[in-house]
C-alpha positions as CSV (number, residue, x, y, z in Angstrom):
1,X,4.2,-24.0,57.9
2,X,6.9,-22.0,55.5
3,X,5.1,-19.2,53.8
4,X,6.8,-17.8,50.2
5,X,6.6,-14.2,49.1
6,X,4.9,-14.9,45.6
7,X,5.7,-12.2,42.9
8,X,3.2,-11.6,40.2
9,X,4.9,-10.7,37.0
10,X,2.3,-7.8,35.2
11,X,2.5,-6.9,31.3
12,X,0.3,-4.0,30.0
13,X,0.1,-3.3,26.7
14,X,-0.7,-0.3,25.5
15,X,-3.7,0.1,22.8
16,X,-3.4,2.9,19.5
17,X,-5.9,5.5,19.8
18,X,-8.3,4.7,16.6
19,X,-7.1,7.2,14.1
20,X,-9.2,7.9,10.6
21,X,-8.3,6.2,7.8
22,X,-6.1,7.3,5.7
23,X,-6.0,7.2,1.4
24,X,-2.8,6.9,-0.8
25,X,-2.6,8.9,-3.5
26,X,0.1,8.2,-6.1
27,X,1.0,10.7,-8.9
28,X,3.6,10.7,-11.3
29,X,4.3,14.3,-13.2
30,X,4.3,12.9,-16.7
31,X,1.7,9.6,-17.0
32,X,2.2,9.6,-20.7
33,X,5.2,9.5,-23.2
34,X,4.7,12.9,-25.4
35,X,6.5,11.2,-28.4
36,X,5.8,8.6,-30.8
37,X,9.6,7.2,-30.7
38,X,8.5,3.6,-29.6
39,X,12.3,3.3,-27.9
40,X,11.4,6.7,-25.4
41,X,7.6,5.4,-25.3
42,X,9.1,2.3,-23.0
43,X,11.0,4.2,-20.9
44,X,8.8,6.6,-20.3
45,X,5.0,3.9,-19.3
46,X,7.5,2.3,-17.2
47,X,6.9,4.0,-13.9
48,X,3.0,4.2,-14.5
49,X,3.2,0.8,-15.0
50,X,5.2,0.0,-11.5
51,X,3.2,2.2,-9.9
52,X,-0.5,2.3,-10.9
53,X,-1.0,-1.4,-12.2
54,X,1.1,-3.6,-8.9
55,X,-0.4,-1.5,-6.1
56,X,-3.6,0.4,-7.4
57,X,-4.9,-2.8,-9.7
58,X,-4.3,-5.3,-7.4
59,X,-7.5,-6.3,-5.2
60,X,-7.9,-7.4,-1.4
61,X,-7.7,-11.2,-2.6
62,X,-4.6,-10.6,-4.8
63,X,-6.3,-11.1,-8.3
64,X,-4.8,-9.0,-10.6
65,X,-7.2,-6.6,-12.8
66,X,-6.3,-3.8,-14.5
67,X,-7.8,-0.4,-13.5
68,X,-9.8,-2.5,-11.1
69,X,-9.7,-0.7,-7.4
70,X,-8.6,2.7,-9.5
71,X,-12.3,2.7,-10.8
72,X,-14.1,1.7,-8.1
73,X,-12.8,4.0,-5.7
């Protein structure tokens, strides 16, 4: 009878301590244009609009709607 050393190959993972959740808060100094020129007006909704309306309006299921999560929250 020929006996054979077996090695057992072990692999522990470790698990992240549960932490609290956390909420992100975007602010952008100037949310409004202060001028009536509709050329600076453009420039100046631009990043609101990047901002607030692709990751605040956007819901868990990917349907877009404006203001939606903003005014639930």
């Amino acid at each position: 009878m020929v006996e054979k050393e077996v090695v057992k190959e072990v692999v522990v993972t470790a698990t992240p301590e549960p932490t609290e959740p956390k909420t992100l808060v975007i602010a952008y100094p100037v949310q409004y244009s202060e001028t009536f020129d509709i050329s600076t007006m453009v420039y100046a909704m631009e990043p609101t609009v990047m901002i607030y309306d692709t990751l605040v309006s956007v819901d868990p299921n990917y349907e877009y709607q404006p203001g939606g999560l903003a005014e639930r929250c």
